[in-house]
N, C-alpha and C positions, 0 to 999 in steps of 0.2 A: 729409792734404791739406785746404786750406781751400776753400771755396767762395769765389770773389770775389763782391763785390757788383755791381748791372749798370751801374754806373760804372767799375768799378776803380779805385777811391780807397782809398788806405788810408794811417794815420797813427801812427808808433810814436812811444810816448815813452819818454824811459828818464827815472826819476827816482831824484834824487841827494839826500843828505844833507851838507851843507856842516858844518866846524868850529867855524867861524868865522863870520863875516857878510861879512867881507872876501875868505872863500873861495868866493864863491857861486858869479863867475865861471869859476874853475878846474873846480867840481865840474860846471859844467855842458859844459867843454870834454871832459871825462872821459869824461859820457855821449854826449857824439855821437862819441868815439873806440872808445867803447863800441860801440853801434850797428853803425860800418861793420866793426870789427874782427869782429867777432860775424856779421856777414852779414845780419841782420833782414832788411835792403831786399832782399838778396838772395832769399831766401826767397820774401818775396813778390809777388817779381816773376818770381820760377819756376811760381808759384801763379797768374799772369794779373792781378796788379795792373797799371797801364801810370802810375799816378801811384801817386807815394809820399812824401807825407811826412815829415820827422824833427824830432823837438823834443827837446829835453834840457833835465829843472825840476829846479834845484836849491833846497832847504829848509836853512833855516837860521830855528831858533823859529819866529815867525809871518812872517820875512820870503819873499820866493822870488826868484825870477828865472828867465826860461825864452827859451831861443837856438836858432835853428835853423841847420843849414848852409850855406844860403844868404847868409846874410852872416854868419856871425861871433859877430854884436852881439847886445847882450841888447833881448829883443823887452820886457821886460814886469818891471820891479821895485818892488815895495812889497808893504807886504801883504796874505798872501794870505786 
């Protein structure tokens, strides 16, 4: 069992490895499929988080990209 913090915030990321450069997108849809599939938020929100964050960074060499599920879209590309 985790301790929450006295906010209950907490923030998982899953990070991905792309093939490609033009796969960064995919790889980062993968990890937030990841994520829910998996239950993380679940977790800890059993554990008394009440916010919870999700980001999924996909790598690809020096470049990245990183998307949360809240919209979709890729929050942040260039390199990292």
């Amino acid at each position: 069992m985790r301790s929450p913090s006295r906010h209950g915030f907490a923030i998982i990321f899953e990070l991905k490895i792309a093939e490609t450069i033009d796969g960064l997108k995919e790889a980062c849809e993968k990890g937030l499929r990841q994520i829910d599939e998996r239950g993380y938020a679940k977790e800890l929100a059993e554990d008394g988080y009440r916010q919870i964050r999700k980001y999924a960074v996909a790598f690809y060499k020096k470049d990245c990209e990183v998307m949360c599920p809240e919209d979709k879209e890729q929050i942040f590309d260039k390199d990292c």
